[in-house]
C-alpha atoms as one frame of an Amber mdcrd trajectory, in Angstrom:
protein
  13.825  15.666  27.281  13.371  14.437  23.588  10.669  12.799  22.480  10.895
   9.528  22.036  10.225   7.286  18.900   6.901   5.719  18.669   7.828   2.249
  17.051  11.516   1.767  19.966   8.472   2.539  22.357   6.774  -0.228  20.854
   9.638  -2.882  20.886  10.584  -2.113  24.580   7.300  -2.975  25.672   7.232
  -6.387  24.145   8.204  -8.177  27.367   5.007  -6.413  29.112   2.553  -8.342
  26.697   4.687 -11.456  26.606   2.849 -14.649  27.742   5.165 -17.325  28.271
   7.462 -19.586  25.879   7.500 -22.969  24.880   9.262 -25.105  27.481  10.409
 -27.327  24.566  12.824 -24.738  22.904  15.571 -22.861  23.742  16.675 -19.281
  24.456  15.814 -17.309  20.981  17.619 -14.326  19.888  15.557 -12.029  17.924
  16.865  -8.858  15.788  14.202  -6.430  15.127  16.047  -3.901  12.879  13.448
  -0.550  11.413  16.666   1.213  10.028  18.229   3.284  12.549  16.282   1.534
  15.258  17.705  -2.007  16.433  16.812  -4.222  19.692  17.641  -7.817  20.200
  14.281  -9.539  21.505  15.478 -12.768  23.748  12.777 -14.924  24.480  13.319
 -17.550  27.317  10.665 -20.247  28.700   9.281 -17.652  30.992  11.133 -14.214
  29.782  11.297 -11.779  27.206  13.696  -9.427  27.561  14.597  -6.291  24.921
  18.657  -5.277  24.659  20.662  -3.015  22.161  21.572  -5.253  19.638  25.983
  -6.301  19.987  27.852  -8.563  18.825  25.385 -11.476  19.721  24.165 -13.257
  15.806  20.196 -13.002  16.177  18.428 -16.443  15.240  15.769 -14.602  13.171
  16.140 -10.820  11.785  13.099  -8.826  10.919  13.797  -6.271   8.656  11.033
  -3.202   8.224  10.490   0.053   8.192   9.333   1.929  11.527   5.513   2.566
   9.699   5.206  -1.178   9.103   6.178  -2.308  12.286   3.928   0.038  14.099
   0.696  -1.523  12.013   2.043  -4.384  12.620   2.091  -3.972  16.897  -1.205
  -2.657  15.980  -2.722  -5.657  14.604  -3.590  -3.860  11.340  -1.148  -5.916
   9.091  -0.153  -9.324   9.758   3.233  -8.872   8.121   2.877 -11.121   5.797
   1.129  -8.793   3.397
């Protein structure tokens, strides 16, 4: 079995450490894109759910590279650095 990559890892556990939504907004499509890595994030009111980016248009795309994300799950850069 391949090993697999730290920072996909990372984005497919988002919905473990998700604690709710806001009830006021609606279904939000997230694109996280690291380069050759790319999950759609949709957040609900009380989901979070991670799928291979399709056709779907995101509402936000973050665009990073695989180091910055992974100090950014971390909580060793905010991102906005």
């Amino acid at each position: 079995m391949a090993a697999r990559n730290p920072s996909a890892i990372a984005i497919e556990r988002l919905p473990e450490r998700f604690r709710g939504g806001d009830p006021r907004l609606a279904e939000t499509r997230f694109r996280i894109n690291l380069g050759r890595i790319r999950r759609d994030v949709i957040i609900g009111r009380d989901s979070c759910e991670v799928v291979s980016s399709n056709d779907h248009e995101p509402d936000v795309e973050i665009r990073t590279d695989p180091e910055t994300w992974l100090a950014m799950d971390a909580g060793t850069l905010s991102g906005i650095e």
